[in-house]
C-alpha positions as CSV (number, residue, x, y, z in Angstrom):
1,X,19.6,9.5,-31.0
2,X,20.4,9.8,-27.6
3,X,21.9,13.4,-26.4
4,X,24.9,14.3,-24.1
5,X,23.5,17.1,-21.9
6,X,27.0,17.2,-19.8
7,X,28.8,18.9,-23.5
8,X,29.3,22.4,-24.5
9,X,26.8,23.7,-26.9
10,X,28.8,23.6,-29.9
11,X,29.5,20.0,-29.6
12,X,25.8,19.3,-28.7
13,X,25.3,21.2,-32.5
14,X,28.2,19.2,-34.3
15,X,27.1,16.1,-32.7
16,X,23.1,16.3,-34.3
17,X,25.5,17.1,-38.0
18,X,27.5,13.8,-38.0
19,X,24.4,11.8,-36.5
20,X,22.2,13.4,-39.8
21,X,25.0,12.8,-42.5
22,X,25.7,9.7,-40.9
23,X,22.0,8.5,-41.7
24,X,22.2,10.5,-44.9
25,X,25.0,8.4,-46.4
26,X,24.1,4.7,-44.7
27,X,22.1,2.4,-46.6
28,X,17.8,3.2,-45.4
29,X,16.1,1.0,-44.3
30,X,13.9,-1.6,-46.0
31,X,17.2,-1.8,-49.3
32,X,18.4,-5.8,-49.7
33,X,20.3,-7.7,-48.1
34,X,18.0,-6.0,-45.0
35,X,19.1,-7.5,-42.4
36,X,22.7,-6.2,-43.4
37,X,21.3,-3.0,-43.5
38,X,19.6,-3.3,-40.3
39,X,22.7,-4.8,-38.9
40,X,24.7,-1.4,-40.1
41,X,22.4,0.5,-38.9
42,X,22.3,-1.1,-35.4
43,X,25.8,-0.7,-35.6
44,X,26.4,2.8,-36.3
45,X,23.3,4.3,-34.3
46,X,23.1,3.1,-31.4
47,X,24.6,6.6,-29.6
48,X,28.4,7.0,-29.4
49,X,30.0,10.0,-28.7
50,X,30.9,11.3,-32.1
51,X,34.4,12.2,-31.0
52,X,36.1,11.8,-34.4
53,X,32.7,12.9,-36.5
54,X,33.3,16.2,-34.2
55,X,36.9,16.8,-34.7
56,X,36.1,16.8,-38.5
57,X,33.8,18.9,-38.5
58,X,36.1,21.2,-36.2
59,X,38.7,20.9,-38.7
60,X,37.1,21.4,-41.4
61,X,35.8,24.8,-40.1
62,X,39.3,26.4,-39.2
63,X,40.5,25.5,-42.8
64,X,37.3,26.9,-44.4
65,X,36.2,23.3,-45.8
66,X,32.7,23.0,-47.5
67,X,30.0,21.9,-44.9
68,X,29.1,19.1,-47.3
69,X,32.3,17.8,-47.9
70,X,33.0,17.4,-44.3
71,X,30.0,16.2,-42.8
72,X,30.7,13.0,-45.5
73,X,34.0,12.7,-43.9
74,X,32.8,12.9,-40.7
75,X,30.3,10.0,-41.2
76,X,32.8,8.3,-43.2
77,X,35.0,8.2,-40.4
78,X,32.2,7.1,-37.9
79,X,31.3,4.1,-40.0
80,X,35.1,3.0,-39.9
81,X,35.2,3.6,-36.4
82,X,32.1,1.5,-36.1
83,X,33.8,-1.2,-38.2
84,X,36.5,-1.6,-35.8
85,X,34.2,-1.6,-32.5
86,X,32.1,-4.8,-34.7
87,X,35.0,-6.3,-35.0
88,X,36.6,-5.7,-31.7
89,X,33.3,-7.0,-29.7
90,X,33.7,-10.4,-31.3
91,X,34.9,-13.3,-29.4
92,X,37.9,-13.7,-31.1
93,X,38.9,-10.3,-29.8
94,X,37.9,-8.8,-26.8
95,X,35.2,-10.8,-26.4
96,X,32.4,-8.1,-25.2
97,X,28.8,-8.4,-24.7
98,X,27.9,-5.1,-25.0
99,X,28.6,-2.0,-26.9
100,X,27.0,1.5,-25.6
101,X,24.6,-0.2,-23.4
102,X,23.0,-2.5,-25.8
103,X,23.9,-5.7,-27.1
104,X,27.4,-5.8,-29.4
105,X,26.4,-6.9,-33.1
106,X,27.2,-10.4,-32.5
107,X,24.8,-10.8,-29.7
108,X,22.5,-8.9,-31.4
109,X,22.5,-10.7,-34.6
110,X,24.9,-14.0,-34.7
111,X,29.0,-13.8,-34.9
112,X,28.9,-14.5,-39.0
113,X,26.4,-11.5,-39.8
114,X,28.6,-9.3,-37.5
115,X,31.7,-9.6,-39.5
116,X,30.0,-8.8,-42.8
117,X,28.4,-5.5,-41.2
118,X,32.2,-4.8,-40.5
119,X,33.1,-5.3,-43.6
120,X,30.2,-3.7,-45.0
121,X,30.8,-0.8,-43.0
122,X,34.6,-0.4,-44.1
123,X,33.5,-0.7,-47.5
124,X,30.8,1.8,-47.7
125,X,33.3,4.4,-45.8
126,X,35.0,4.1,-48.6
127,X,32.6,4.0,-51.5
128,X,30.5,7.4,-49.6
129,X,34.2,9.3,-49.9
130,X,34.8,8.6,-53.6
131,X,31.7,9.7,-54.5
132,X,31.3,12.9,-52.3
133,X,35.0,13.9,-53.6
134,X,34.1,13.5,-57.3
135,X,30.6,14.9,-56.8
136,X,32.2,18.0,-54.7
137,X,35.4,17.7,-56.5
138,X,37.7,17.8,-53.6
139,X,41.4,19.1,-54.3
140,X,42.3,17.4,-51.4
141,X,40.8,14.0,-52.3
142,X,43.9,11.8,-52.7
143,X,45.3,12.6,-50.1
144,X,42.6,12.2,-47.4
145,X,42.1,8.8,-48.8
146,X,45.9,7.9,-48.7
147,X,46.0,8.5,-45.1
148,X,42.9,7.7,-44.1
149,X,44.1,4.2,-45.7
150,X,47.9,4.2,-43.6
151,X,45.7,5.3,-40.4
152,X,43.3,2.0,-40.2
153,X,45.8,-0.2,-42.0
154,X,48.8,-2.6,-40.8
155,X,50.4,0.1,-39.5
156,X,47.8,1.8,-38.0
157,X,44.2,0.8,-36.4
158,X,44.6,-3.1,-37.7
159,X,48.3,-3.2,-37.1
160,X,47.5,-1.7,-33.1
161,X,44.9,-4.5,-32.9
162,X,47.5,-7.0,-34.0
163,X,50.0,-5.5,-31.1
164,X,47.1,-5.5,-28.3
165,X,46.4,-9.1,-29.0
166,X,49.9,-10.0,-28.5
167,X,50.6,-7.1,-25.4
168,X,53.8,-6.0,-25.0
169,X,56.4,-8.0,-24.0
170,X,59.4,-5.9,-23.6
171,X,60.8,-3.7,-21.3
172,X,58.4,-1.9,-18.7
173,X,55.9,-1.9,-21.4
174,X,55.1,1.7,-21.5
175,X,56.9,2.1,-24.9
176,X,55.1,-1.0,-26.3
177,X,51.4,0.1,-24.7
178,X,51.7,3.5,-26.5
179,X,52.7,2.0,-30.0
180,X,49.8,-0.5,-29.5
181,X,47.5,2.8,-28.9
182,X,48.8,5.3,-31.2
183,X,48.1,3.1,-33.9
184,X,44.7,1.3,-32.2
185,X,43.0,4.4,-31.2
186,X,45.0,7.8,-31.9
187,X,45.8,7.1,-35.5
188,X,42.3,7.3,-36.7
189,X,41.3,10.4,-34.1
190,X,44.6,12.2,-35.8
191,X,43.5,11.6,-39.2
192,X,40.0,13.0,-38.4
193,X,41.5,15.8,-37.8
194,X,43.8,16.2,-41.0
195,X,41.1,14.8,-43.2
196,X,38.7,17.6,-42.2
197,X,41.5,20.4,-42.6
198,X,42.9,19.0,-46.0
199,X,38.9,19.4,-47.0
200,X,39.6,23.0,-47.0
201,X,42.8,25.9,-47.3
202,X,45.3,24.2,-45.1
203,X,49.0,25.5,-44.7
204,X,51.5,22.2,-43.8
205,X,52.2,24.3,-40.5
206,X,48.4,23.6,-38.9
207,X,48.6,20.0,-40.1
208,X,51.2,19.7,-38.5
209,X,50.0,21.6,-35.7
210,X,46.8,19.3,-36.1
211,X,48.9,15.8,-36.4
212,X,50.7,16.1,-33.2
213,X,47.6,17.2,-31.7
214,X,45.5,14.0,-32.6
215,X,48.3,12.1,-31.2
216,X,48.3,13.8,-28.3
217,X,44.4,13.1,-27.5
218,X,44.7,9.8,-28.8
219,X,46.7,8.7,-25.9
220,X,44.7,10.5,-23.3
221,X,41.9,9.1,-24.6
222,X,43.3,5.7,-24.5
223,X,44.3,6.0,-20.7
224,X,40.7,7.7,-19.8
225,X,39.4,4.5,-21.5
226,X,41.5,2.5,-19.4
227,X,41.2,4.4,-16.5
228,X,36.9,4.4,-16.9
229,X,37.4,0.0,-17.4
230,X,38.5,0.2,-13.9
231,X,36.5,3.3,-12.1
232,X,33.2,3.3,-14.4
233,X,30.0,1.0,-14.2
234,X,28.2,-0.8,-16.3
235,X,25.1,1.6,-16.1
236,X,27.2,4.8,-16.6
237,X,29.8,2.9,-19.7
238,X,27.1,0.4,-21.4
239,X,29.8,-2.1,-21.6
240,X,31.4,-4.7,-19.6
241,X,33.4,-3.4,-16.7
242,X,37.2,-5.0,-16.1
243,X,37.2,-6.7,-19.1
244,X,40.9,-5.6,-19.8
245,X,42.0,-7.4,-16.2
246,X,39.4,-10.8,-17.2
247,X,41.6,-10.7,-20.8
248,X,45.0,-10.1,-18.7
249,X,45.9,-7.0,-20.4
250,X,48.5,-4.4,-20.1
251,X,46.9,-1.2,-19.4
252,X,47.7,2.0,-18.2
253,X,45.9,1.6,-14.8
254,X,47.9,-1.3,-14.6
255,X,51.5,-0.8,-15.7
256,X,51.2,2.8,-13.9
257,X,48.4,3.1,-11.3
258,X,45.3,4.9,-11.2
259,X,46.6,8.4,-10.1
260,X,50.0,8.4,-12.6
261,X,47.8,7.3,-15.0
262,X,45.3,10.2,-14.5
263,X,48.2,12.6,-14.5
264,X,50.2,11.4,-17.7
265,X,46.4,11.7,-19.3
266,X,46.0,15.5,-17.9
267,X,49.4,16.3,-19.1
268,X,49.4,14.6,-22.7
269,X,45.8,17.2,-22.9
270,X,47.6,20.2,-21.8
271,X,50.3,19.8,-24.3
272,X,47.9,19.4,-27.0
273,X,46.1,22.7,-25.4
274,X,49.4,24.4,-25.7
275,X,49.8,23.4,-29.6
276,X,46.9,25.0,-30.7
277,X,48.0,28.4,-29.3
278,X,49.8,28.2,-32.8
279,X,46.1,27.9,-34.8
280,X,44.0,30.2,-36.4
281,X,40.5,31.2,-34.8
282,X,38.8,28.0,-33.4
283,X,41.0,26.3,-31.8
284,X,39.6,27.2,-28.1
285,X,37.0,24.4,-29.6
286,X,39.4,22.1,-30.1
287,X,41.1,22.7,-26.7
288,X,37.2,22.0,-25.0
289,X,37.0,18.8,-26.8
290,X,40.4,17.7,-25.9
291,X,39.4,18.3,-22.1
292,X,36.1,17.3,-22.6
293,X,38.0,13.1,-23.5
294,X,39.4,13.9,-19.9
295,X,36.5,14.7,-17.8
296,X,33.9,12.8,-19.6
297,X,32.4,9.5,-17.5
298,X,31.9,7.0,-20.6
């Protein structure tokens, strides 16, 4: 797997975790059907930046949580987070090319075999929690799985995809482009967070410390996105470059320029710095990562 030299060491450490359990817990190669297996695996390891493996794992360390509990999670959540990205690169959707510098799944492999690694994917995430929480027998089970399930659902990951199909079309649009994000992309990075800390001892005070943080760094993370579709290049992002203005979306870039857009991102991260002042030990981790979504150039 490709490494990030531009992180902090920790991350460089938690990023070779998730990349092993996430290898662990996938299909090997060689099992039938294989070429859904080597789809899946094409899928899932072909780099990324582990974000939501990380914040897990991060998570999961301030509430105490069992190494091998939360490493599942974490790959868990990286195969639904791959899911979505399948699905997302398909023509029906957005329509890209490439994903991380190489070919998307479709491309790769034909438009049919791409939606069944999806669904594949979504499936195993699934199947690799209910058998780590019975194996480990997690107290915290249930409930990781309920909102894991509400955070990629209608109202959450699916229901944001459903909203940035349509685009807003209301008001200024700012209202509209956040509900379309915190469900597209902050829901699941929040519940990476709480599904890590419910792993462990958590008090409702630092999920809820945690929840509003995720949401927080969802949206910055959205606008950096946004912001990179239009600054970026192909070389430095391994995807297609202005393919939110070829689609005629509503982006942040768009609806408030370049430099507001930079600024609402900076301040949406400092709040979410200022919320973890109320943690135990390790959040000054948390606080690198969400300025690391920020500075970071893909």
């Amino acid at each position: 797997m490709p490494e990030l030299p531009e992180l902090p060491d920790f991350y460089q450490e938690q990023y070779a975790r998730v990349n092993r359990a996430i290898d662990q817990w996938l299909p090997q190669p060689g099992k039938d059907p294989e070429k859904l297996v080597e789809g899946m695996r094409y899928a899932v390891l072909n780099g990324g930046k582990r974000l939501r493996g990380v914040l897990v794992l991060e998570a999961g360390k301030i509430s105490g949580a069992k190494p091998a509990v939360v490493e599942g999670i974490a790959a868990a959540v990286e195969l639904i987070h791959a899911y979505s990205l399948v699905h997302d690169d398909l023509p029906a959707m957005d329509d890209d090319d490439y994903r991380r510098g190489q070919p998307s799944v479709h491309k790769k492999y034909n438009e049919g075999l791409a939606i069944l690694v999806g669904d594949a994917l979504l499936t195993e995430a699934f199947g690799l929690l209910t058998r780590l929480f019975v194996k480990q027998r997690v107290s915290g089970g249930l409930e990781i799985l309920s909102e894991l399930t509400e955070a990629i659902g209608y109202a959450g990951l699916i229901g944001g995809q459903v909203l940035d199909l349509d685009g807003p079309i209301s008001g200024d649009g700012l209202e509209e482009l956040d509900q379309i994000h915190r469900w597209k992309t902050g829901a699941l990075i929040t519940v990476s967070l709480t599904a890590g800390a419910r792993a462990g001892q958590v008090s409702d005070r630092l999920l809820q410390v945690l929840t509003k943080f995720g949401q927080s760094i969802g949206l910055a993370f959205q606008i950096k996105d946004d912001l990179l579709d239009v600054t970026a290049d192909f070389a430095t992002l391994g995807k297609q470059i202005g393919a939110d203005e070829r689609e005629d979306k509503l982006t942040y870039p768009r609806l408030l320029g370049i430099e507001k857009s930079q600024v609402r991102a900076e301040k949406l991260v400092e709040t979410a710095v200022e919320l973890l002042e109320e943690t135990t030990a390790g959040g000054e981790r948390l606080a690198a990562l969400a300025r690391f979504i920020i500075e970071r150039d893909r």
